[in-house]
Backbone as a chain_set.jsonl record, in Angstrom:
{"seq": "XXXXXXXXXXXXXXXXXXXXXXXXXXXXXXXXXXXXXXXXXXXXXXXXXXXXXXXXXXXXXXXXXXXXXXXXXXXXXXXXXXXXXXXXXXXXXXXXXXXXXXXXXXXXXXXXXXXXXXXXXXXXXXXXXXXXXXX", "coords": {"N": [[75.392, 44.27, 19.128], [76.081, 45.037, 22.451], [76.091, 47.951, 23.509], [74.493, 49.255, 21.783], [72.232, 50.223, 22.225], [72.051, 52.266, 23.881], [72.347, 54.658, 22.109], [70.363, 55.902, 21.33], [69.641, 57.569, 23.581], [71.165, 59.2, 23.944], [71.457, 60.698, 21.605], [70.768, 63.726, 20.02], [71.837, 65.14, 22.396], [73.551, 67.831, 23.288], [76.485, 69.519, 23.3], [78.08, 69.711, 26.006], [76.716, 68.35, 27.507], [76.019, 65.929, 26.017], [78.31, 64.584, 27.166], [77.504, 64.634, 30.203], [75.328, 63.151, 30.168], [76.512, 60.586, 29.26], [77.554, 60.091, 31.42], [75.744, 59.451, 33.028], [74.315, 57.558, 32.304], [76.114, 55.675, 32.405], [76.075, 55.053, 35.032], [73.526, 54.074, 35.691], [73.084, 52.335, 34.434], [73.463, 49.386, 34.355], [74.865, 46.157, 32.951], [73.608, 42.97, 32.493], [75.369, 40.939, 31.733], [77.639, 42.005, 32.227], [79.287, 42.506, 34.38], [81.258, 42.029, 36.489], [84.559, 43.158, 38.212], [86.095, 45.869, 35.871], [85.207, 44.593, 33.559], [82.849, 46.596, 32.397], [83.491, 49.751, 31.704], [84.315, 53.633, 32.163], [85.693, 55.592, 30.036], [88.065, 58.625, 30.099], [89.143, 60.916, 27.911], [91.657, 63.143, 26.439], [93.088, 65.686, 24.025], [95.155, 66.933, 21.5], [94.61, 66.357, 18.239], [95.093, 65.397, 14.749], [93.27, 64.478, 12.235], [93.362, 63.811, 9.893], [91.798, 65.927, 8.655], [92.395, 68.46, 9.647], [94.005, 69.609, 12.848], [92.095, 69.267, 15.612], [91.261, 69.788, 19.248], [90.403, 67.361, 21.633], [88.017, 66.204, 23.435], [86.697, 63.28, 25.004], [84.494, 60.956, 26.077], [84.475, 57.32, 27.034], [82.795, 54.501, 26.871], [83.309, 51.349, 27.661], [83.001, 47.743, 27.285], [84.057, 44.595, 28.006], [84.319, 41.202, 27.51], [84.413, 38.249, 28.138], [87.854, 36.346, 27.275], [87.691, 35.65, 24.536], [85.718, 37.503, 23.198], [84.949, 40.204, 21.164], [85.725, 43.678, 22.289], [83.396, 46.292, 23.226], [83.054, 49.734, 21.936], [81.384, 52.477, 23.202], [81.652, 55.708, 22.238], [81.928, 59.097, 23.241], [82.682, 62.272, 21.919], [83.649, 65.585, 21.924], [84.36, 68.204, 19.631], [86.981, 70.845, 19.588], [88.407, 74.281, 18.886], [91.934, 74.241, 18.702], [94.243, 75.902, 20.858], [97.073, 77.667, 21.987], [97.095, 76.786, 25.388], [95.571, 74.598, 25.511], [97.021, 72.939, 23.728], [98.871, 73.245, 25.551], [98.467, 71.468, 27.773], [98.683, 68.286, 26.683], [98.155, 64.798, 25.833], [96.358, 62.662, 27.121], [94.425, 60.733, 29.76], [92.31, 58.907, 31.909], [90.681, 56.544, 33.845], [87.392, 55.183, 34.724], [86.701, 52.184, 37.048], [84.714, 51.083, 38.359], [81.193, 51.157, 38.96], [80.744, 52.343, 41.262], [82.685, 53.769, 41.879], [82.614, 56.563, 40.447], [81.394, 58.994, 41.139], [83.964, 59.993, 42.348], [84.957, 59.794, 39.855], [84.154, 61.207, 37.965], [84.158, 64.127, 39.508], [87.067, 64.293, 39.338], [87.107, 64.323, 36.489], [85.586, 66.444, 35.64], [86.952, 68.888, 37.085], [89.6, 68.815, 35.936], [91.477, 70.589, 34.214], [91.298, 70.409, 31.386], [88.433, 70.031, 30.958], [87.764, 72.118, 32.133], [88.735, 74.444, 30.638], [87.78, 73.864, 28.069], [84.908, 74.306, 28.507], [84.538, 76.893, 28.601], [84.5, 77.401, 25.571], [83.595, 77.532, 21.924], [82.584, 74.172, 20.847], [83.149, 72.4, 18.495], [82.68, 70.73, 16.618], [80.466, 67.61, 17.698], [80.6, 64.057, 18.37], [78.984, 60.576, 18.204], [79.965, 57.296, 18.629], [79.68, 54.098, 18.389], [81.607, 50.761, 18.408], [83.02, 47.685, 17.699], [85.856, 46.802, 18.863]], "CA": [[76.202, 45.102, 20.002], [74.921, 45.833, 23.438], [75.847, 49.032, 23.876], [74.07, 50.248, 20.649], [70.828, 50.145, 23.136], [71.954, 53.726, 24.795], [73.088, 55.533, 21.194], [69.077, 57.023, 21.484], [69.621, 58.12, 25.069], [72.497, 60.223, 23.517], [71.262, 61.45, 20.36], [69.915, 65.035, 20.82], [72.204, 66.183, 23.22], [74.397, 69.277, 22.713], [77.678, 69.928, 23.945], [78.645, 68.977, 27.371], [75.224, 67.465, 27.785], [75.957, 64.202, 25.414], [79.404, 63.924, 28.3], [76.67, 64.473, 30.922], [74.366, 61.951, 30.023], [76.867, 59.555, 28.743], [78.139, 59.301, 32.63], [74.383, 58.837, 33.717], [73.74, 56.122, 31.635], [77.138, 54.466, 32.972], [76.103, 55.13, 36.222], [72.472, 53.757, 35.889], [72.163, 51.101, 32.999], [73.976, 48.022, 33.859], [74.646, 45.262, 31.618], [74.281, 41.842, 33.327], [77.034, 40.048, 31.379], [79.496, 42.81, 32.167], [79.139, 43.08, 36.059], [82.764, 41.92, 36.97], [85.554, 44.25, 37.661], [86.83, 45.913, 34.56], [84.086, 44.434, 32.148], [82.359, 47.987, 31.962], [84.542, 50.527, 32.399], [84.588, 54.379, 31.535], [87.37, 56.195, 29.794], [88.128, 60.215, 29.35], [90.732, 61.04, 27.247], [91.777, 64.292, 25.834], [94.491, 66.237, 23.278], [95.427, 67.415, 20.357], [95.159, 65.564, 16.957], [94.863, 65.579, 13.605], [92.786, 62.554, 11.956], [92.71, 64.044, 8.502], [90.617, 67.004, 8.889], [92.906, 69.296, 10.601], [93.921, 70.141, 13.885], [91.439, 69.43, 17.139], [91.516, 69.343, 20.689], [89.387, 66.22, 21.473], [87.477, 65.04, 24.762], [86.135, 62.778, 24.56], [84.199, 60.257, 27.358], [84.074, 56.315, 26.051], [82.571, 53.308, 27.71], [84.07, 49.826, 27.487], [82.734, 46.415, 27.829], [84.53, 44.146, 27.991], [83.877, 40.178, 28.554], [85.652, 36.816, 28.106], [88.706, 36.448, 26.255], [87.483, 35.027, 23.201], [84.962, 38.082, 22.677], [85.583, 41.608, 21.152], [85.31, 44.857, 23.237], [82.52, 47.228, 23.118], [82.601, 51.031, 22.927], [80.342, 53.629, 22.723], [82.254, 57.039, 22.314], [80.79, 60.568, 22.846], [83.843, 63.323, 21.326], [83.74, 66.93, 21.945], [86.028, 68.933, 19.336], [87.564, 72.546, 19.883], [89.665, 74.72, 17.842], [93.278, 73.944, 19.665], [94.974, 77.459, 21.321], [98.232, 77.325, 23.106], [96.503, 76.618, 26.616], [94.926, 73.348, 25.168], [98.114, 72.388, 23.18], [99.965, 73.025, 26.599], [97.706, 70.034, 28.489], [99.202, 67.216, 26.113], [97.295, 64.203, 25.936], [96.021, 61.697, 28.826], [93.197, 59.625, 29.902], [91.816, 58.251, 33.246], [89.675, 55.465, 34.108], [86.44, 54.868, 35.917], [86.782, 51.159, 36.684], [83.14, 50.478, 38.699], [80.261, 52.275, 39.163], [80.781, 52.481, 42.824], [84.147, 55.112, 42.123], [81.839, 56.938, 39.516], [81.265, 60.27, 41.965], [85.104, 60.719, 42.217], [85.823, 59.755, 38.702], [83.265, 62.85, 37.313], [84.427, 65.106, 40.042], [88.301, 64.551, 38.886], [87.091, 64.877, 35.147], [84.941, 68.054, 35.955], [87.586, 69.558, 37.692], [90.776, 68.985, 35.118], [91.932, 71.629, 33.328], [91.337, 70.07, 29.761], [87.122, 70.065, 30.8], [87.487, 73.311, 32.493], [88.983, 75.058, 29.617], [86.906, 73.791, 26.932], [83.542, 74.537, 28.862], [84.247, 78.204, 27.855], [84.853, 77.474, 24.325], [82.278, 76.803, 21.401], [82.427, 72.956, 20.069], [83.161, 72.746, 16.435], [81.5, 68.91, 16.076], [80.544, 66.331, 18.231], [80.228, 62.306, 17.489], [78.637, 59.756, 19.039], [80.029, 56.724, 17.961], [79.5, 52.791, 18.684], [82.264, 49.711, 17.986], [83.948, 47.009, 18.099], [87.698, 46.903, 18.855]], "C": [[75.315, 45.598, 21.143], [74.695, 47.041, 23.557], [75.336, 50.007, 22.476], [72.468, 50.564, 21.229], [71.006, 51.213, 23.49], [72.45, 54.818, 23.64], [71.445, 56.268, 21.741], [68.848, 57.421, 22.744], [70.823, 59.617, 24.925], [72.412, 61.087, 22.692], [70.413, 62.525, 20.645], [70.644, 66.039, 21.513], [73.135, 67.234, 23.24], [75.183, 69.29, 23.77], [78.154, 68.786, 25.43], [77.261, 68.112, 28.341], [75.617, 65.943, 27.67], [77.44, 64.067, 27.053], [78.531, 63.688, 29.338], [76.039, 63.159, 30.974], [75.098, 60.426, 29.701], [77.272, 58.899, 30.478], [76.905, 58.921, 33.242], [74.234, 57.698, 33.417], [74.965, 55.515, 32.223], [76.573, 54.09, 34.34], [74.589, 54.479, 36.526], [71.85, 52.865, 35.554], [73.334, 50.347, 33.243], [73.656, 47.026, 32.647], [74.585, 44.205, 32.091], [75.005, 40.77, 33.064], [78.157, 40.872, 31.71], [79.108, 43.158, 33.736], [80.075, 42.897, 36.809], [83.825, 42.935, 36.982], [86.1, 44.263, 36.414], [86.226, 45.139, 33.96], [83.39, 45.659, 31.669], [82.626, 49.454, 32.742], [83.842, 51.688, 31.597], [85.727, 55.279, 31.549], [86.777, 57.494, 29.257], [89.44, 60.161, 29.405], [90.405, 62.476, 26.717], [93.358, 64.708, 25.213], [94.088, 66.841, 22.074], [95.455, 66.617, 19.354], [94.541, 65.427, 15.744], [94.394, 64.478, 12.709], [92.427, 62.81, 10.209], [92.38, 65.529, 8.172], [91.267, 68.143, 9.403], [93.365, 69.174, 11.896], [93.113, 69.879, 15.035], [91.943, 69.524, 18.194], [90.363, 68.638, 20.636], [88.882, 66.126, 23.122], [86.614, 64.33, 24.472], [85.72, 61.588, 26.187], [83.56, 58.603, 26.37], [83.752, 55.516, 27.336], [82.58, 52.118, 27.308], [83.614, 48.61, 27.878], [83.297, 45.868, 27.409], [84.529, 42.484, 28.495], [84.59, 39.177, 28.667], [86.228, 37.28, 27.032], [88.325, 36.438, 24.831], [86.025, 36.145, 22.297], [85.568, 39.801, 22.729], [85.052, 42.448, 21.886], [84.643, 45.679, 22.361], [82.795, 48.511, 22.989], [82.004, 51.833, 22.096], [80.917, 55.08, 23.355], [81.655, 58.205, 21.867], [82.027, 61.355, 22.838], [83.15, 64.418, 21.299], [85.145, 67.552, 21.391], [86.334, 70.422, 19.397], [88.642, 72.96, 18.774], [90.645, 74.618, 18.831], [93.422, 75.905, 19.975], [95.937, 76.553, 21.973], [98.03, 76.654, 24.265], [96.302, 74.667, 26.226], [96.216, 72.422, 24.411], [98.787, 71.949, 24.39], [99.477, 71.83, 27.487], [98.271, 68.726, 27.84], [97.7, 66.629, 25.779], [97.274, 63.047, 26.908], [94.621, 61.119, 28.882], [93.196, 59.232, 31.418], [90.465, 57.221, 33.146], [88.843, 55.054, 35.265], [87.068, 52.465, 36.29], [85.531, 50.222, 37.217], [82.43, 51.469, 38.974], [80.19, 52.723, 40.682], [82.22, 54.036, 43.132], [83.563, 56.685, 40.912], [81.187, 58.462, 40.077], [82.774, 61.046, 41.81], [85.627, 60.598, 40.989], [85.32, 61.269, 38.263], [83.647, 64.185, 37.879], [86.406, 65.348, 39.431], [88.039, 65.12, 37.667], [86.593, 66.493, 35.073], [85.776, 68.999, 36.344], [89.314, 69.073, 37.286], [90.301, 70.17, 34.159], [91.503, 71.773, 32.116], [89.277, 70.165, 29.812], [87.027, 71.618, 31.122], [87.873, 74.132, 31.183], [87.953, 75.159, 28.86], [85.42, 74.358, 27.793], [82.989, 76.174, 28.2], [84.587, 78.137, 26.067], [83.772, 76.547, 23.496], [83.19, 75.186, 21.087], [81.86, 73.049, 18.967], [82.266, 71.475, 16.153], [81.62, 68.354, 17.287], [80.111, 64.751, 17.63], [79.864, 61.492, 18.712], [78.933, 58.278, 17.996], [80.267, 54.786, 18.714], [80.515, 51.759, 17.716], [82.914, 48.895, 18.588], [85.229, 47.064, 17.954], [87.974, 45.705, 19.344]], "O": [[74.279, 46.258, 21.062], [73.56, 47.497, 23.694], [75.708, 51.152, 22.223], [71.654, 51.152, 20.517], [69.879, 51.698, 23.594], [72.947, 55.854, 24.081], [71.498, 57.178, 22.569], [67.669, 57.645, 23.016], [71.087, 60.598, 25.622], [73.036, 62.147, 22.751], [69.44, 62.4, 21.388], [70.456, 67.255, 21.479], [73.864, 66.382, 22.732], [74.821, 69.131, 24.936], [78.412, 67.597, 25.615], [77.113, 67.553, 29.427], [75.624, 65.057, 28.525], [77.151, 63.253, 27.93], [78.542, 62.502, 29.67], [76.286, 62.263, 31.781], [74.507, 59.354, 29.828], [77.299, 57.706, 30.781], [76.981, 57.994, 34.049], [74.019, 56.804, 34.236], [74.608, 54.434, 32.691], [76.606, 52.925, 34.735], [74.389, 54.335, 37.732], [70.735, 52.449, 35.871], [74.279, 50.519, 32.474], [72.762, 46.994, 31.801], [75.743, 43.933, 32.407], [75.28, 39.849, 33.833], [79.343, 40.585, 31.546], [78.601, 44.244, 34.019], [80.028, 43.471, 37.897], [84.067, 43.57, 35.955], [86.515, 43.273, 35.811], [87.159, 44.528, 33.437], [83.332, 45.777, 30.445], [82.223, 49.997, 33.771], [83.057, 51.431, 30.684], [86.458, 55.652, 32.467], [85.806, 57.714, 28.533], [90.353, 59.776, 30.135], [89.272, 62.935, 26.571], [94.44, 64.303, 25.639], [92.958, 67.177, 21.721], [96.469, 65.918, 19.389], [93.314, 65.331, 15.757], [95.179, 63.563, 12.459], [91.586, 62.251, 9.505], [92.953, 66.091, 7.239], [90.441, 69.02, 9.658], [92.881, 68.095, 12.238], [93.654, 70.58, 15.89], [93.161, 69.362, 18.265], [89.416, 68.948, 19.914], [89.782, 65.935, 23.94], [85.718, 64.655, 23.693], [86.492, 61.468, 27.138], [82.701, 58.558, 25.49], [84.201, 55.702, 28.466], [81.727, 51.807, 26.477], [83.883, 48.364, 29.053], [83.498, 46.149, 26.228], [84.704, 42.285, 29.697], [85.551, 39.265, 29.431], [85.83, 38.061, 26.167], [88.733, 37.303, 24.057], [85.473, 35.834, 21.242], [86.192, 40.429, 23.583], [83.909, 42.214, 22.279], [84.939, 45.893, 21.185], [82.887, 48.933, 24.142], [81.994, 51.964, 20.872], [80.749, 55.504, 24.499], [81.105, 58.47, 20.798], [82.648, 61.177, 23.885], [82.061, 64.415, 20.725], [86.273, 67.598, 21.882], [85.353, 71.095, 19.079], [89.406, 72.291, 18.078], [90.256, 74.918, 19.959], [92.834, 76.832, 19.417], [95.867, 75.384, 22.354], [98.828, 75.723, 24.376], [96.938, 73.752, 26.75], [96.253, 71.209, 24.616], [99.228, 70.811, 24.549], [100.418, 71.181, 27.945], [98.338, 67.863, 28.715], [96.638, 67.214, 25.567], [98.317, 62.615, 27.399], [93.844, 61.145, 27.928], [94.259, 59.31, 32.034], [89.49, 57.309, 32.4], [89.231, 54.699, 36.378], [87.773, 51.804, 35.528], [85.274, 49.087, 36.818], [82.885, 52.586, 39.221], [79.377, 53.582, 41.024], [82.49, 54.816, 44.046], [84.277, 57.676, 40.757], [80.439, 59.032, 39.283], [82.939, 62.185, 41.374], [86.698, 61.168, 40.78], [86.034, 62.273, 38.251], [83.59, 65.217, 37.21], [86.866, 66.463, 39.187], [88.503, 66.238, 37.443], [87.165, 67.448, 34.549], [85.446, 70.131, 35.99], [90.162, 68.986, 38.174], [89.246, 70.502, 33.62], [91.286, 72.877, 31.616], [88.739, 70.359, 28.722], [86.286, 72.331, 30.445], [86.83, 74.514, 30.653], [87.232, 76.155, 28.797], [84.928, 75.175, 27.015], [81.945, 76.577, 27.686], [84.959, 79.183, 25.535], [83.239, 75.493, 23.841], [84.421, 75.191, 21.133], [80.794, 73.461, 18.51], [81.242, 71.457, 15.47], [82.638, 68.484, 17.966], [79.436, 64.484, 16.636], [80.271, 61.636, 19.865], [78.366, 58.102, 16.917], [81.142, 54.559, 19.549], [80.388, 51.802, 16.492], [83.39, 49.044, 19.713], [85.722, 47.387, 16.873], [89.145, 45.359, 19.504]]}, "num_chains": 1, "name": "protein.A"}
C-alpha cells in the first residue's frame, strides 16, 4: 500500500494537528503513479453517526488514490470524534472534494471556514484514528 509510507508523518499528532498535517502531506508528497486528474484526491466529510460505540460527530479528512480500473483504491483516513450537541446534529452530514493539488489553498480555506470545523475547534476530541485501506 503506498499510502502506508505517510501513517509515521501522522502518528503523534493531536487534535486538529493530525487534519493539519494530513493536508501538508497531500499538498507536498506526490505519488508518481497517481499524477492524473482524480487519481489522488482529498476528501472531508463530516456528521453524526453511530458505528457501534455510540453517538459521534465525525470529521474526518481522507486521501484517495486511485489508479487504473483493474486496481483497488487507496485511503489513508485521519477522524476527529466529538460528543454530538444540537448545533453539530443541526449541520447533517456532507463532504467536499479537493481534486488536485493546484485547488488545495481554496479547498483548506472552505474546510477551515465551515461551520462543522469551526464548531468543533472549540470542543475537546473524544478519539482520533488514523487509519490506512483498501476499498
Amino acid at each position: 500500500m503506498v499510502l502506508d509510507s505517510l501513517i509515521k508523518e501522522l502518528k503523534g499528532k493531536n487534535n486538529f494537528e493530525l487534519l493539519n498535517r494530513q493536508m501538508e502531506l497531500y499538498e507536498t508528497v506526490p505519488f508518481k503513479d497517481f499524477n492524473k486528474p482524480d487519481e489522488d484526491m482529498l476528501l472531508f466529510q463530516f456528521g453524526c453517526y453511530d458505528i457501534g460505540d455510540g453517538e459521534f460527530f465525525n470529521i474526518d479528512l481522507t486521501r484517495q488514490l486511485s489508479g487504473d480500473a483493474d486496481s483497488a483504491m487507496e485511503h489513508l483516513s485521519c477522524s476527529l470524534y466529538f460528543t454530538p450537541n444540537q448545533e453539530l446534529r443541526a449541520l447533517g452530514s456532507s463532504n467536499f472534494w479537493c481534486f488536485s493539488r493546484a485547488d488545495i489553498k481554496d479547498f483548506w480555506l472552505k474546510v477551515s471556514n465551515h461551520d462543522s470545523f469551526k464548531l468543533c475547534k472549540n470542543l475537546k476530541v473524544i478519539n482520533s484514528t488514523i487509519r490506512a485501506e483498501y476499498v
